[in-house]
N, C-alpha and C positions, 0 to 999 in steps of 0.2 A: 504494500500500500504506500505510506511514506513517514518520514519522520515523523517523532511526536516530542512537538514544542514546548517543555513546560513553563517554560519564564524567558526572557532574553538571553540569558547564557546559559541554561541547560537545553539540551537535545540530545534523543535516545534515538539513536539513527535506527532506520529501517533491518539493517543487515543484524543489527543485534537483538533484534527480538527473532523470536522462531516461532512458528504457527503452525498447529497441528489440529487434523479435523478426526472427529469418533461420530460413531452415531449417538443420539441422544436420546434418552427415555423422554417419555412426555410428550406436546405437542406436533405435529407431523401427517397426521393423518396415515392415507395407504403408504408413505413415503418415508414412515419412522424408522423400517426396518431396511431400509435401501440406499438412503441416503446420509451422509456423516454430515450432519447439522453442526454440532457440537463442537466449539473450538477449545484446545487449550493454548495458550500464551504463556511462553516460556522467554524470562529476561535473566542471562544470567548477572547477577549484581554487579562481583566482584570484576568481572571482566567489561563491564559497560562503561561508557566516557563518561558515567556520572563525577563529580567531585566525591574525595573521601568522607567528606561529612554527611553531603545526602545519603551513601552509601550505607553509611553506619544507622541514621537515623532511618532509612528506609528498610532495611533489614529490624531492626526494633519496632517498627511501627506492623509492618506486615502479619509477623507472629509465625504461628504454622502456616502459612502459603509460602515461605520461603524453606527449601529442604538445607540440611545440612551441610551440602557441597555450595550452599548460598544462591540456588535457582530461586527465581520468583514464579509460582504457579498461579496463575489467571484461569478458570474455567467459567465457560460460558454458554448454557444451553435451554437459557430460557424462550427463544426466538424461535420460528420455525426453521427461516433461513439462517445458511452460512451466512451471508454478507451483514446480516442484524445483529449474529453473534458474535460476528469478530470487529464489531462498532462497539458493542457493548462492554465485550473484553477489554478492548482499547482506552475504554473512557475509563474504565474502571483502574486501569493501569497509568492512566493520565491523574484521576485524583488522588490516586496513591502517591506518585511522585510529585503532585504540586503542593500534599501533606508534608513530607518527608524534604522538601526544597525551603519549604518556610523554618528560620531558625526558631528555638525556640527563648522567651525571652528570659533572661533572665535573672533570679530571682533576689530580690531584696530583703536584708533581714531588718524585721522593724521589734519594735518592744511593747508593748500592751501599755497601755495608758495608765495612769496613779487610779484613774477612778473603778479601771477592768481589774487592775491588780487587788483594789480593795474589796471591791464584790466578790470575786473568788476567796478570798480570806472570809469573808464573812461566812459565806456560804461551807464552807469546811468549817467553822466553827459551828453553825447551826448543823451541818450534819452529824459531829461529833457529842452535840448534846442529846441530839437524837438516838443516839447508841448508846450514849450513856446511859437514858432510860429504859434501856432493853436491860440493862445488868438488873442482876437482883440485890437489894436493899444499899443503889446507890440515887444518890438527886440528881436532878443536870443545874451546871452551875451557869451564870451568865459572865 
């Protein structure tokens, strides 16, 4: 088909995706058992022009669609046709990587306000007198 653009300096060139058709259970009609509707989408990560970062992010992000040798597995066979499935695939493999392209931000460490800090205090002290009055033959103090 042809490249896929994710942002101005990423592109997953054509030659490194590989596209394979199966037949697919489900929609089809007389044609389910004849026809290989069904695509799967194979990107291998580590070897793709992606940057090391999308790499790594994109591999964390994926989960089990990505195998152990670091393949990316796309399947797609909710379409009748091939050409709907491997649109589908596609996109599906586009959101993935415009996921996985966005850094993520990050994170600033802040401190709880004097008034968060004292509510918490208070509140452990109120839970504490409540357990106290669970003992036997103690009061709860203030």
């Amino acid at each position: 088909m042809s490249d896929i653009r994710v942002n101005d300096a990423i592109v997953v060139f054509d030659r490194e995706i590989e596209e394979r058709f199966v037949r697919a259970s489900g929609p089809g009609g007389q044609n389910v058992n004849k026809v290989s509707t069904a695509v799967e989408l194979r990107l291998d990560v580590w070897r793709s022009s992606l940057p090391p970062d999308v790499k790594q992010r994109l591999i964390a992000q994926a989960g089990n669609r990505v195998t152990s040798e670091g393949v990316l597995l796309i399947d797609s066979r909710e379409h009748r046709t091939q050409s709907r499935n491997r649109e589908a695939a596609r996109s599906r493999l586009l959101a993935l990587l415009r996921q996985a392209a966005r850094r993520p931000q990050p994170r600033r460490a802040t401190k709880p306000r004097a008034g968060a800090r004292e509510k918490r205090l208070e509140s452990k002290k109120v839970r504490s007198s409540v357990k106290k009055l669970r003992r036997p033959g103690r009061q709860a103090e203030d």
